[in-house]
C-alpha positions as CSV (number, residue, x, y, z in Angstrom):
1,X,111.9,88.5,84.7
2,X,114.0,86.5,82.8
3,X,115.2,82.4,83.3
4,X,118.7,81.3,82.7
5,X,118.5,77.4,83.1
6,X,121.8,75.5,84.1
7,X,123.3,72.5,82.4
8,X,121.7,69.4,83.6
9,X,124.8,68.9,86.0
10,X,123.1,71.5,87.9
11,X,120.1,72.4,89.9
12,X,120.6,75.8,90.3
13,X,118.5,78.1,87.7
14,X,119.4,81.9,87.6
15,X,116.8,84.2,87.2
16,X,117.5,88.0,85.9
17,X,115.0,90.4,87.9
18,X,114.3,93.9,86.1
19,X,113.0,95.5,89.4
20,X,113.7,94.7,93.2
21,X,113.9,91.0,95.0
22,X,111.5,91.3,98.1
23,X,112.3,89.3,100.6
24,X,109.2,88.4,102.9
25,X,105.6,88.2,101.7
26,X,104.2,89.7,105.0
27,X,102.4,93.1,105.6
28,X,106.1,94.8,104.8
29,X,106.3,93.1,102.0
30,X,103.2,93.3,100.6
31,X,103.4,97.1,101.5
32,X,106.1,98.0,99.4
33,X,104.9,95.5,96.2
34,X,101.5,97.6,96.3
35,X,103.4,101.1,96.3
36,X,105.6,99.6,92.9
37,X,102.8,98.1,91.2
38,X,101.1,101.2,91.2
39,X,104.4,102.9,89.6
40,X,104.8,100.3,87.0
41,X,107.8,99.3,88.6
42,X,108.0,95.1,88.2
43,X,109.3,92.9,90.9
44,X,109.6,89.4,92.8
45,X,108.5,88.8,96.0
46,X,110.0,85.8,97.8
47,X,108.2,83.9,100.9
48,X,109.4,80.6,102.8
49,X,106.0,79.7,103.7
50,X,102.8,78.8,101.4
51,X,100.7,81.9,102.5
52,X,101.3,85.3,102.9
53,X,101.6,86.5,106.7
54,X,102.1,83.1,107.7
55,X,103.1,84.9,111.1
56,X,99.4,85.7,111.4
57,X,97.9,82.9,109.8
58,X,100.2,80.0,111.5
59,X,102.2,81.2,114.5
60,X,99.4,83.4,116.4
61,X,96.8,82.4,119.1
62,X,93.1,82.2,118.0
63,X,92.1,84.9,120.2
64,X,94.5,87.8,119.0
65,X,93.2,91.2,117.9
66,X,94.8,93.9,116.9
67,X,96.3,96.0,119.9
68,X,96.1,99.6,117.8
69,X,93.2,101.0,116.2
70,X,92.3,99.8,112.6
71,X,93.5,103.3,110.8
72,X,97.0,103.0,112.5
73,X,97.5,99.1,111.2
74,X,96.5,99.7,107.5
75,X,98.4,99.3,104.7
76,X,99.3,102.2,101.8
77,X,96.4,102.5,99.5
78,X,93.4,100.9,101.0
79,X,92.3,101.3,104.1
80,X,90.3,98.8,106.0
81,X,86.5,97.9,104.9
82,X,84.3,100.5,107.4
83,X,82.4,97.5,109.0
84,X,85.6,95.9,110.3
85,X,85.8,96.9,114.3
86,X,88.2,99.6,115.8
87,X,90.2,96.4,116.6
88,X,89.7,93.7,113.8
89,X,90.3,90.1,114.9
90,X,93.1,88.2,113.5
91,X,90.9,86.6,111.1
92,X,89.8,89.9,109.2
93,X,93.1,91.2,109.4
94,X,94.0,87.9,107.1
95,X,90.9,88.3,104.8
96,X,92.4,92.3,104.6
97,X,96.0,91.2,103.6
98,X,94.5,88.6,101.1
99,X,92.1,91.0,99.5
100,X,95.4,93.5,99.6
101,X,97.0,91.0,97.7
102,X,94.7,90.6,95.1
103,X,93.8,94.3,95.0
104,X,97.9,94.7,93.5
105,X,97.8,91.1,92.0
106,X,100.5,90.7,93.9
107,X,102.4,87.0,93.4
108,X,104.7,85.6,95.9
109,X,106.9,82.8,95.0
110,X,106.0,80.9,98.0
111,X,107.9,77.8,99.5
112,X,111.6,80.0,98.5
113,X,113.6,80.0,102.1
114,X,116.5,82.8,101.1
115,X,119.5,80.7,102.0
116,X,121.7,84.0,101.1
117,X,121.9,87.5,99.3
118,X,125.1,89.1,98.5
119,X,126.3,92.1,96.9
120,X,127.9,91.2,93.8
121,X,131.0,94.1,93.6
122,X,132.2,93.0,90.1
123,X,128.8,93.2,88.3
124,X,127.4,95.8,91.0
125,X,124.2,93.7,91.1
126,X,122.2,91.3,94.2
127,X,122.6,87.8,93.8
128,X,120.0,86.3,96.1
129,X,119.9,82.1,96.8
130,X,116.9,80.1,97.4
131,X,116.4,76.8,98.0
132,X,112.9,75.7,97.9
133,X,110.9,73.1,99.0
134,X,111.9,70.6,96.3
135,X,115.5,71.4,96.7
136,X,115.5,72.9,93.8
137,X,118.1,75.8,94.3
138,X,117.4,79.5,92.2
139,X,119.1,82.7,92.3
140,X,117.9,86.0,91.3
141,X,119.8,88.3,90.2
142,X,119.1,92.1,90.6
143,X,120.1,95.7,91.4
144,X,117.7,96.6,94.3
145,X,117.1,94.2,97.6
146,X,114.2,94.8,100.1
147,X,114.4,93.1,103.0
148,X,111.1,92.2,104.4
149,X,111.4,89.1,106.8
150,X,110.4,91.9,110.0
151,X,111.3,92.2,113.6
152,X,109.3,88.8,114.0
153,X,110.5,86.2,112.1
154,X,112.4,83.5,114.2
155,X,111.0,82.5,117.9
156,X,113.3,83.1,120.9
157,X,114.0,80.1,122.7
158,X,115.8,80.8,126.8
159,X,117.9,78.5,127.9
160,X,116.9,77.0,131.1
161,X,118.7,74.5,133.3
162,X,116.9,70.9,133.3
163,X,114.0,72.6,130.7
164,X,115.0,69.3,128.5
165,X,114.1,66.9,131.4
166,X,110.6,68.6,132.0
167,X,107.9,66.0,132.1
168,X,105.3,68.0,130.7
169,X,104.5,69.8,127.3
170,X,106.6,72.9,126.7
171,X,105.7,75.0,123.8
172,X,106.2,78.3,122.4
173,X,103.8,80.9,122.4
174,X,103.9,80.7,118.3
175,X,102.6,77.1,118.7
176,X,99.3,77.8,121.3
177,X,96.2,78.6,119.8
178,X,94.0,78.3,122.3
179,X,93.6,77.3,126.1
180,X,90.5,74.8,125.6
181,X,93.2,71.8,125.7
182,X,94.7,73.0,129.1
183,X,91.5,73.2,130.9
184,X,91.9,72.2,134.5
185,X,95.8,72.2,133.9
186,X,98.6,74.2,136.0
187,X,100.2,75.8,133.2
188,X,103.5,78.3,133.5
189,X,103.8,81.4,131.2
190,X,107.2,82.7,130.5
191,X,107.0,86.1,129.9
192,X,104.7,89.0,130.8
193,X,104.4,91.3,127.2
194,X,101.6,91.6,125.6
195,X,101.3,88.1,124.2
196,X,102.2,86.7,127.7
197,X,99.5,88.7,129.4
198,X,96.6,87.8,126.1
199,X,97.9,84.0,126.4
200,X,97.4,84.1,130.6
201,X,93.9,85.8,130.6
202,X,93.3,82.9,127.7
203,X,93.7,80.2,130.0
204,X,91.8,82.0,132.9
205,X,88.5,82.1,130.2
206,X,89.2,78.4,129.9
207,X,89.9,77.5,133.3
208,X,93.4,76.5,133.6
209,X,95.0,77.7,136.6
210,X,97.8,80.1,135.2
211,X,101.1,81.6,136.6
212,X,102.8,84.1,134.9
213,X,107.1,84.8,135.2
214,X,107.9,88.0,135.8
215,X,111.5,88.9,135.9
216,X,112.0,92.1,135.0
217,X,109.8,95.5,134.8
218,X,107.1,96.2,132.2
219,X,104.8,98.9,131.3
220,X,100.8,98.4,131.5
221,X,98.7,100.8,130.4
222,X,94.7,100.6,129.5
223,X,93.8,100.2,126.3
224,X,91.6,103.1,126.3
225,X,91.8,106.1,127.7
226,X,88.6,108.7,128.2
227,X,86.9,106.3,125.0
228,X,90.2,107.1,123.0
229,X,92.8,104.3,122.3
230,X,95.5,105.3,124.5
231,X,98.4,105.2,121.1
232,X,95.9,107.6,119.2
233,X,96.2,109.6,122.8
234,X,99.5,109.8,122.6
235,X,100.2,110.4,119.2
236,X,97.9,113.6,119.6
237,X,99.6,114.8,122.4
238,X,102.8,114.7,120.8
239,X,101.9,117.2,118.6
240,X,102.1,119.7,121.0
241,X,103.9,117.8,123.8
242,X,107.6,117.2,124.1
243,X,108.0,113.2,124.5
244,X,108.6,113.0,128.0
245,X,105.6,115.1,129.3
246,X,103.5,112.8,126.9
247,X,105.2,109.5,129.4
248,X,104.5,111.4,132.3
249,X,100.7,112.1,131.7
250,X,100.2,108.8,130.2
251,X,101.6,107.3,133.8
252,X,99.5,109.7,135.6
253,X,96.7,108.7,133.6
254,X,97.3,104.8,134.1
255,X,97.8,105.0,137.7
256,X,94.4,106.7,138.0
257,X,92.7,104.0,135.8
258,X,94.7,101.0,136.9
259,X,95.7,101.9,139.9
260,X,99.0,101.0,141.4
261,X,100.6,97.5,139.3
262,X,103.9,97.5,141.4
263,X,101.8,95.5,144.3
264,X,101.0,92.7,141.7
265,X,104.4,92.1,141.3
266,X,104.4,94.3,137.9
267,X,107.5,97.1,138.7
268,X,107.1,100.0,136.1
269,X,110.4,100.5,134.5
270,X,112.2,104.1,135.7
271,X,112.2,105.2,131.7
272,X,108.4,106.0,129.9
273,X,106.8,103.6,127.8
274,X,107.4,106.1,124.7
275,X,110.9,106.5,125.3
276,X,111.3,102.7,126.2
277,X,110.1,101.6,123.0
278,X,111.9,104.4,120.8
279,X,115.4,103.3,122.6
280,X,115.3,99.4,122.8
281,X,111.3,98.7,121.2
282,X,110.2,97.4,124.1
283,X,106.1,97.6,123.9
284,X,104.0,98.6,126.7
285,X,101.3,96.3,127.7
286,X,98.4,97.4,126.3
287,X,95.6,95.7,129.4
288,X,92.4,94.3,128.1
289,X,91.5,92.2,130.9
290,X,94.5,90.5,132.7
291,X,95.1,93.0,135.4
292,X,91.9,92.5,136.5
293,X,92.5,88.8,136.7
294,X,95.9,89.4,139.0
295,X,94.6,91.5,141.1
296,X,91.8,88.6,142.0
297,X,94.5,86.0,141.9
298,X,93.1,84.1,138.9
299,X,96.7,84.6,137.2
300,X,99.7,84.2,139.4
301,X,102.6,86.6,138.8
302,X,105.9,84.3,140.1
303,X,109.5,85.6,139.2
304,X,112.2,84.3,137.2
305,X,112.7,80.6,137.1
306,X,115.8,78.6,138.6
307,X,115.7,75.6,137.0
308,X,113.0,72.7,136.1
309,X,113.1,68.9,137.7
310,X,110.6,66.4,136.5
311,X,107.3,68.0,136.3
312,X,108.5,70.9,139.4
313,X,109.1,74.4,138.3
314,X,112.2,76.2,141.0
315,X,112.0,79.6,140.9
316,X,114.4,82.0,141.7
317,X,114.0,82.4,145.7
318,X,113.3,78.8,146.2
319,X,109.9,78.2,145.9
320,X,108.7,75.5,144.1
321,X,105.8,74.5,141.4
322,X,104.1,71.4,139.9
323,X,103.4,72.4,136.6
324,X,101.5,70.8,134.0
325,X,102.7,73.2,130.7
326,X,104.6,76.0,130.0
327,X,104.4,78.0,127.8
328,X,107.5,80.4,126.7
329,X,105.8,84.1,125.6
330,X,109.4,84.6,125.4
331,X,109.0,87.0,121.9
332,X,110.7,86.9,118.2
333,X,114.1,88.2,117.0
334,X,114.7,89.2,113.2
335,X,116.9,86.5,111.1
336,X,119.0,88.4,109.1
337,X,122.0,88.0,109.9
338,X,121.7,84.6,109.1
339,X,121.6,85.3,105.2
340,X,121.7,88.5,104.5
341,X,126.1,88.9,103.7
342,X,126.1,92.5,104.6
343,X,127.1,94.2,108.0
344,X,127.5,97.7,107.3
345,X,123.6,98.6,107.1
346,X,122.6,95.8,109.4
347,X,123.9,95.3,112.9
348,X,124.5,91.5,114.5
349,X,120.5,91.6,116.1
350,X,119.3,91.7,112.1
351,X,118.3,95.6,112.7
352,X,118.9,98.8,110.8
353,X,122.0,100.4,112.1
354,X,120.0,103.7,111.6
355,X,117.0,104.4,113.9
356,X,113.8,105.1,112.8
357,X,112.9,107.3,110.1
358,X,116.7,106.8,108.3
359,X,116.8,103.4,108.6
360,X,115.4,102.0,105.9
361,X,117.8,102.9,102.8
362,X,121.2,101.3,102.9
363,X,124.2,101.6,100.4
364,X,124.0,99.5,96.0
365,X,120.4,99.3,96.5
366,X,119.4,97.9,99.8
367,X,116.6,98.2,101.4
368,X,114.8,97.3,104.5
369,X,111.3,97.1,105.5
370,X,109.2,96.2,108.7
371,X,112.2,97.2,111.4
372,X,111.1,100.1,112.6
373,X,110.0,99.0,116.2
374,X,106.7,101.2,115.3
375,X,104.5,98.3,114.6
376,X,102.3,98.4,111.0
377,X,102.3,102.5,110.3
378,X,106.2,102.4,110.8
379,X,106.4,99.5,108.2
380,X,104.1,101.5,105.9
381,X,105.8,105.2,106.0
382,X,108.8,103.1,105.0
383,X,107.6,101.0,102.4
384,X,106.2,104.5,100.6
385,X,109.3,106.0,101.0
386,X,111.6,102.4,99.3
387,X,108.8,102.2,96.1
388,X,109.0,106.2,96.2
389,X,113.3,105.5,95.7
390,X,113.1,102.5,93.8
391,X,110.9,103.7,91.2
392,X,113.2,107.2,90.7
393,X,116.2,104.6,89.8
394,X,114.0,102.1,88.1
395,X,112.7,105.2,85.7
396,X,116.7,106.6,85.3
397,X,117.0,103.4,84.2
398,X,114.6,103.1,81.7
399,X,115.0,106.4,80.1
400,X,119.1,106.3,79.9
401,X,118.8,103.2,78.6
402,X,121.3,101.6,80.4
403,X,122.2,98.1,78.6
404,X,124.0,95.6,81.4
405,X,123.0,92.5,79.6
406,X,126.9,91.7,78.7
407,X,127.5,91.8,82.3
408,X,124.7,90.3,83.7
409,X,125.5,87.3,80.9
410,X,129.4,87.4,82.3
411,X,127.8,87.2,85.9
412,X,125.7,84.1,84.8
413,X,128.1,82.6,82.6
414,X,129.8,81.3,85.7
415,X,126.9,79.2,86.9
């Protein structure tokens, strides 16, 4: 890595990167940083906040575990430590990414919010803006871009008439923790997925009184099935099972362990939970306790809301309720789109074009990372498969001996 520093009349500072730009120091990112460094191939890694997985370590509730078993969640080249549970707490999956870090030596420049990246056609090379927390603006320039910044990486906010005049506290579901401060409270959840349900049977341990918006079908299945997890299951009967036999007996299965969820107010959708999430990534709610809260009325399931007034929640159909909270489970989106100056690889949601397993190589060295709708082991066949590609050009490279220092100096001349 090499520094080009401005004339004082700027604050901009090019930096010339001999390997890829990552962008996004989560489990993606670190994924693919492990699989170069053990190639030799060098690289910078670029992360807005001042930790690594700050999604785990800043935006998610106290109580979160892992949904999957620990050997479908690790990362490519060490596996988890054998005393952590099936389903390690978010707390050891931290201390796991940290010690993953440091197992690579793996760097981030933290505090370095990617304002844009753009193919440079002239020089055929990435220029990639940062700004960081010092406004101190720096662009790296390189040949390969790995986008890393995941499904997850901005909240979704609905837009609900008179939500802005509500008189009590609304927050996202990146923003709870933990339901010991609404203790006693009536307290609205927007959203029934998996962190709806966790956050609802939260507030039932602490003795809030919660209701739960449902407004359109979901999937729940039981964690376990016959003492197995229910993906592992799954994944084994897809080895000999055609996908939609696989829905069926998981269904069957479910119905005979749960029993039937449409009476709660939870309507299955008319496509399985497999084929729902390979199609449009919806996740099926994995139950580890809230079902058996609805069913004795300890979680309310209400449907969609109207519109707020004061401190009353309308809901669709008219009925009313005094609310104390609410709290929107309402999910993530990616940010891409919002710098990333491409649209021929990525469509206008900030996904792969490509589904899953071809969408993860674009076109003059892009890459992306962590968008594979198949949680941690889709992020880490991909990341194998980028440092696998990377480090076949990266060695062409080398042993051609390809010399683009007038060009990257005409590139950088103009700054």
């Amino acid at each position: 890595m090499f520094n080009f520093s401005a004339d004082n009349d700027f604050s901009r500072r090019c930096v010339w990167v001999n390997g890829p730009v990552i962008v996004g120091a989560g489990p993606s990112g670190l994924a693919v940083c492990a699989c170069l460094r053990e190639e030799g191939v060098p690289f910078v890694i670029l992360e807005r906040a001042d930790c690594i997985a700050s999604l785990w370590q800043n935006r998610t509730y106290n109580r979160l575990k892992l949904h999957l078993p620990k050997q479908f969640c690790q990362l490519p080249k060490l596996p988890f430590p054998e005393h952590y549970p099936e389903y390690p707490t978010k707390k050891q999956f931290v201390e796991y990414l940290e010690s993953y870090a440091k197992r690579f030596d793996i760097k981030p420049e933290f505090n370095e919010c990617v304002e844009s990246a753009k193919y440079d056609e002239a020089c055929r090379l990435w220029r990639v803006r940062t700004i960081a927390g010092d406004k101190t603006e720096v662009e790296y320039i390189c040949q390969w871009l790995v986008v890393a910044t995941g499904e997850n990486a901005e909240r979704v906010v609905p837009e609900i008439e008179g939500m802005n005049e509500f008189s009590g506290e609304i927050l996202h579901a990146c923003d709870y923790k933990s339901g010991e401060k609404f203790s006693g409270k009536r307290v609205l959840i927007v959203g029934c997925g998996n962190s709806g349900m966790e956050v609802s049977l939260d507030l039932c341990n602490h003795n809030a009184m919660p209701s739960m918006v449902v407004r359109s079908s979901v999937h729940v299945l039981p964690r376990e099935i016959l003492g197995k997890s229910t993906f592992e299951l799954a994944m084994l009967m897809m080895k000999w099972l055609p996908l939609w036999i696989v829905d069926k007996l998981l269904l069957v299965l479910a119905w005979m362990i749960l029993g039937n969820t449409e009476k709660y107010g939870l309507r299955r959708p008319a496509t399985g939970p497999l084929e729902l999430k390979n199609t449009q990534g919806k996740t099926p709610v994995l139950d580890i306790g809230a079902l058996e809260k609805i069913r004795s009325g300890d979680i309310a399931v209400v449907p969609g809301i109207q519109r707020f007034s004061g401190n009353n929640v309308e809901l669709v159909g008219g009925q009313i309720l005094e609310m104390d909270s609410v709290v929107l489970a309402t999910g993530y989106r990616s940010n891409v789109p919002f710098w990333l100056q491409e649209t021929e690889f990525f469509s206008k949601n900030g996904f792969p074009r490509r589904p899953f397993p071809n969408g993860w190589k674009g076109k003059a060295g892009l890459y992306a990372v962590g968008f594979t709708r198949r949680g941690l082991a889709g992020a880490s066949s991909d990341a194998v498969k980028i440092a696998k590609d990377i480090t076949k050009a990266y060695r062409e490279d080398l042993k051609q001996k390809r010399q683009k220092v007038p060009c990257h100096r005409r590139c950088i001349s103009q700054f």
